[in-house]
C-alpha positions in Angstrom: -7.4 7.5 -13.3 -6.0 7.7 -9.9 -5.9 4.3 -7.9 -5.5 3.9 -4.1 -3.8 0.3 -4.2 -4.0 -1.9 -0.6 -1.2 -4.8 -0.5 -0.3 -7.2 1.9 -2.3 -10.9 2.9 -4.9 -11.4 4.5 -3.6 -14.4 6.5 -0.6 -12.5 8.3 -2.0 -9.9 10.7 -1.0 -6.7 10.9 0.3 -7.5 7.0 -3.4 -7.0 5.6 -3.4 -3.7 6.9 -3.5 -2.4 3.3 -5.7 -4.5 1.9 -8.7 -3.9 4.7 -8.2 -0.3 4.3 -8.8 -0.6 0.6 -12.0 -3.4 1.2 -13.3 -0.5 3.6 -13.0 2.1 1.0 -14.6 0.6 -2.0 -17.2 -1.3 0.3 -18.5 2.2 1.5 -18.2 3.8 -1.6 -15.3 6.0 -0.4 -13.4 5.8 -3.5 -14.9 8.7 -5.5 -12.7 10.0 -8.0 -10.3 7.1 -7.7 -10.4 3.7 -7.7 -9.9 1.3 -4.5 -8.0 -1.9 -5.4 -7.6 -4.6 -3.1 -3.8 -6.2 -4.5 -3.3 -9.7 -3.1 -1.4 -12.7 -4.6 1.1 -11.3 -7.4 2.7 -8.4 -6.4 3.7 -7.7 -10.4 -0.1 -6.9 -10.9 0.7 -3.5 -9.8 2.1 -2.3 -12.8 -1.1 -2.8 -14.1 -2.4 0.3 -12.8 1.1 2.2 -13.6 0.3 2.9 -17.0 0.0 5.8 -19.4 -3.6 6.4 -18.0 -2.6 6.9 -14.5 -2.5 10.1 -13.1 -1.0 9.0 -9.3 -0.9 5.5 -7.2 -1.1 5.8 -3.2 -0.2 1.9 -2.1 -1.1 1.3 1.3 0.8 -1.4 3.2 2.3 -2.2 6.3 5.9 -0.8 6.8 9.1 -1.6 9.1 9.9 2.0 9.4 11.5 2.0 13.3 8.1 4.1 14.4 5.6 2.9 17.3 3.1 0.4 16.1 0.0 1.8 14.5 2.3 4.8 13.5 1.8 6.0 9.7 4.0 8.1 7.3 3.3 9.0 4.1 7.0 8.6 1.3 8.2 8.1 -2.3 9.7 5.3 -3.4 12.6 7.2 -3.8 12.9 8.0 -0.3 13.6 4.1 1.0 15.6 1.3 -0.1 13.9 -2.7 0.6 15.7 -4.8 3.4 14.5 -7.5 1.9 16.9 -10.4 1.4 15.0 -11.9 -2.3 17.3 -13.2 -5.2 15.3 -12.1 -7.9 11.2 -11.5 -8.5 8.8 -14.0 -7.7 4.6 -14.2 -7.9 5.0 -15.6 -4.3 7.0 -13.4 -2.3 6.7 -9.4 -3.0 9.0 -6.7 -3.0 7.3 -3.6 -4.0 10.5 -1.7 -4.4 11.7 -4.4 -6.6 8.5 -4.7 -8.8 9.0 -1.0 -9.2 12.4 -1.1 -10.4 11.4 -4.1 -12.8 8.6 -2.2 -14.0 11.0 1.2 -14.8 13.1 -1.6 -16.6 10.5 -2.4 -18.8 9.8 1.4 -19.3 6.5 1.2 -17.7 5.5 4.9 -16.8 5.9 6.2 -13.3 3.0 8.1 -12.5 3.4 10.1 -9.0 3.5 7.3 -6.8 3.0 7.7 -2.7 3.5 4.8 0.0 1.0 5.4 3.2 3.1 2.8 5.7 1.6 1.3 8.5 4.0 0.3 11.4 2.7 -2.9 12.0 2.4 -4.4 15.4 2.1 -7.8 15.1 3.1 -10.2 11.9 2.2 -14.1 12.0 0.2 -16.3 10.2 -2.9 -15.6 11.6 -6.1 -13.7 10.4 -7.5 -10.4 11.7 -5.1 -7.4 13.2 -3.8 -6.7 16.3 -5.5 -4.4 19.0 -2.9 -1.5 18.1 -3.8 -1.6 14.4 -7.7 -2.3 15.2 -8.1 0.5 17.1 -6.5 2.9 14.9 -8.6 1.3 11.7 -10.7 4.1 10.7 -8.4 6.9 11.2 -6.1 4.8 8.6 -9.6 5.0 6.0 -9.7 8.6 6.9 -6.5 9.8 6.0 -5.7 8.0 2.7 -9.2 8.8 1.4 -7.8 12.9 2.1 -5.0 11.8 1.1 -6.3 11.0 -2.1 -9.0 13.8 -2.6 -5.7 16.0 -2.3 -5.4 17.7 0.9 -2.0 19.2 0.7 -1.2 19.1 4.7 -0.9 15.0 4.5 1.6 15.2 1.4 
């Protein structure tokens, strides 16, 4: 099974960015031939979808990358390194790097894994997303459901 994985909360703006994009996809019945999961709360959940039955993970979330908000980019976990300043794993604060280091720890497999990041505009503890990230929406549906039916020129 291949599973396109939206993180993030929905009360912090532009930081829901993955999970609406995952909502859109499995409320329009985009997800064919993978599964749309909407990943909120406990980030460790995610290595429930990096088992042996997984043939590739694309995690959608929003990203400090230094781009111009709304900007995307498509990397490996193995490309970046977390700037965040945790001491250890917890169910109320997420790391993804981290909870994929934990999980390689515990010798969960790592299926091909992919990171769409979404340069966010605006973080806060508000619902919604900002105008930047609004009106870009669709073309962030658009390109990680080619993204996962395997077009080669988003890779």
């Amino acid at each position: 099974m291949r599973y396109l994985i939206g993180i993030g909360t929905y009360m912090g703006l532009d930081d829901s960015i993955g999970l609406r994009v995952a909502e859109t996809i499995a409320a329009e019945g985009l997800d064919r031939g993978f599964r749309a999961v909407e990943l909120r709360g406990n980030l460790l959940d995610l290595l429930h979808y990096v088992g042996a039955d997984s043939e590739g993970v694309l995690v959608v979330d929003s990203a400090r990358m230094g781009l111009e908000p709304g900007e995307y980019m498509f990397f490996s976990p193995d490309d970046v390194a977390s700037r965040k300043e945790l001491p250890g794993i917890s169910t109320h604060e997420g790391d993804l790097m981290k909870v994929l280091e934990l999980g390689r720890a515990l010798g969960y497999p790592r299926p091909r894994l992919t990171i769409l990041g979404i340069e966010p505009s605006e973080i806060g503890p508000e619902m919604g997303l900002s105008q930047t990230l609004e009106e870009r929406f669709r073309e962030y549906v658009q390109v990680a459901v080619r993204f996962m039916e395997g077009c080669e020129e988003l890779v």
